[in-house]
C-alpha positions in Angstrom: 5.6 14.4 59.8 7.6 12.2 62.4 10.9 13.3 61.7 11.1 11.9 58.0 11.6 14.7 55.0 9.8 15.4 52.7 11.3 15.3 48.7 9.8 17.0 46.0 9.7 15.9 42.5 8.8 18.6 40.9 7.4 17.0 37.9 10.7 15.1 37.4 8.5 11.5 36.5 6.4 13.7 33.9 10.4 13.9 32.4 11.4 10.6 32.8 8.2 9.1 31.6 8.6 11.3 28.0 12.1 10.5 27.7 11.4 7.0 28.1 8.8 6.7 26.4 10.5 8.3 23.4 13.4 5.9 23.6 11.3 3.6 23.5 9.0 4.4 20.9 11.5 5.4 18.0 12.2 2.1 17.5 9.5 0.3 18.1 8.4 2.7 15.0 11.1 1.7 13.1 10.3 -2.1 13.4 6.8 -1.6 12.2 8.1 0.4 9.1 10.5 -2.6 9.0 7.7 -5.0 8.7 5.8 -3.1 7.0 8.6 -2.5 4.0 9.5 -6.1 4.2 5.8 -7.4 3.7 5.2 -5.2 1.1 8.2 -6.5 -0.7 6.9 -10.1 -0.8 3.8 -9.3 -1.7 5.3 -7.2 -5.1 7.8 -9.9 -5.9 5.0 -12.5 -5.5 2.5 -10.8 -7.7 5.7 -10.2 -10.0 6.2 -14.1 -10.2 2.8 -14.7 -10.9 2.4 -12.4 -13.6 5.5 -13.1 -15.1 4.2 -16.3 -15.5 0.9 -16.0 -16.9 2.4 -13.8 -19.6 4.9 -15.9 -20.7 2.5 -18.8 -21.5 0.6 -17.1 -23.4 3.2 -15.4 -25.5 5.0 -17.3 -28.1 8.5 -19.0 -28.1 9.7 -15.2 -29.5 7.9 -13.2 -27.2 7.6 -15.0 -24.0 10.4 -13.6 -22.2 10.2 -10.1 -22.7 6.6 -10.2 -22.0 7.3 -12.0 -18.7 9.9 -9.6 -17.8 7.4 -6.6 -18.4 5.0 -8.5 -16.4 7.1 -8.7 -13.3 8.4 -4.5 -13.5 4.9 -3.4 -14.2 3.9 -5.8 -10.9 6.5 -4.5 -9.0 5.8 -0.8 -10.0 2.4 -1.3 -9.2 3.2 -1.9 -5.6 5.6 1.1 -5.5 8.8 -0.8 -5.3 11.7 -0.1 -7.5 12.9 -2.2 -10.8 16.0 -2.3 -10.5 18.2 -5.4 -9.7 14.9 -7.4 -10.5 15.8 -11.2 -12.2 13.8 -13.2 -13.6 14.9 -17.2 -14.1 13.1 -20.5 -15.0 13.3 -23.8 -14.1 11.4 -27.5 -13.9 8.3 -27.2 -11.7 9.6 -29.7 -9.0 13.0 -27.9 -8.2 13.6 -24.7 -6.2 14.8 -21.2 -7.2 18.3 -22.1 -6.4 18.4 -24.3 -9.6 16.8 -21.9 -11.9 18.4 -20.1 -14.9 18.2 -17.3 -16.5 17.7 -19.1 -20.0 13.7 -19.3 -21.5 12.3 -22.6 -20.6 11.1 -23.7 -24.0 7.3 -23.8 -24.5 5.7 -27.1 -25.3 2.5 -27.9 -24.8 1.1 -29.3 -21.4 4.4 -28.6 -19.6 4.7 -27.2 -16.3 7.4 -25.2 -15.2 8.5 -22.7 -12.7 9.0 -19.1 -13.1 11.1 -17.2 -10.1 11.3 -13.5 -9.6 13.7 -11.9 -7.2 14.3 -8.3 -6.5 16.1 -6.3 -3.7 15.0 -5.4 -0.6 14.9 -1.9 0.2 14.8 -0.6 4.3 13.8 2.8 5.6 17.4 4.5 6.2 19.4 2.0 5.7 22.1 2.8 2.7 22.1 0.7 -0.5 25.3 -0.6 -0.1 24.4 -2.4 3.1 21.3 -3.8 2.5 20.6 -4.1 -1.7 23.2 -6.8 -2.7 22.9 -8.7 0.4 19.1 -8.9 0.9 17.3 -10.1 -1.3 13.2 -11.5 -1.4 12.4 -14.3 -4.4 9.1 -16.0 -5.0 8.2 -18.8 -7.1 5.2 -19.3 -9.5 4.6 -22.7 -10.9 2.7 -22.5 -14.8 1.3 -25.0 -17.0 1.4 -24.5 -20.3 -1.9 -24.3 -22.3 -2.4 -28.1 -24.1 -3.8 -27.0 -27.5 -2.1 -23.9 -27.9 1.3 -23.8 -30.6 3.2 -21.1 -29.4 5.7 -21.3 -32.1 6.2 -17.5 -33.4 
């Protein structure tokens, strides 16, 4: 062979190629479970919003905001995520979340206003006291109320 020597790998890139590939691979995983957690948190807390909406138009001045806060857990429950820490606040339809309270907005007729849901944002091994106060996912639903209908109790 011309004086060179020749080295055997035994299989060592087999190795090298597993080991990288499972360094690489765990959290590549992790981001997609990520993601994955993440988007299915909008989606709850969006359905939530709308929902909470819809049933608090067409309850009455008594029973609005109970029936909107059932709304939004029941949404949220349907899409596996938990209830707890979930707000609810309402505010005029041409202002954000940031300005929302947690009072009722008072149903009048032909009035639109905004209804916004936030909950907290649970990750895939990350412990709650890193991640549940500080991360947070809110939507926004904007609701009209009906014209004709009196929703006095």
């Amino acid at each position: 062979m011309s004086g060179r020597t020749r080295r055997r790998d035994g299989g060592t890139a087999v190795v090298e190629f597993v080991l990288l590939g499972v360094l690489l691979l765990v959290p590549l995983l992790y981001l997609a479970l990520a993601l994955s957690a993440v988007q299915r948190s909008v989606l709850g807390v969006t359905q939530a919003a709308r929902e909470a909406g819809r049933a608090y138009v067409t309850g009455t001045a008594a029973t609005a905001a109970a029936r909107a806060d059932e709304a939004a857990r029941l949404a949220l429950s349907d899409q596996g995520l938990p209830t707890a820490g979930l707000r609810i606040r309402y505010g005029s339809a041409d202002s954000g979340c940031a300005t929302a309270g947690p009072r009722p907005w008072p149903l009048r007729p032909g009035v639109d206003f905004a209804v916004c849901v936030s909950a907290p944002l649970r990750l895939l091994a990350v412990p709650g006291f890193l991640a549940a106060d500080r991360t947070v996912v809110t939507a926004r639903h904007v609701v009209r109320t009906d014209e004709y209908r009196d929703h006095a109790p």
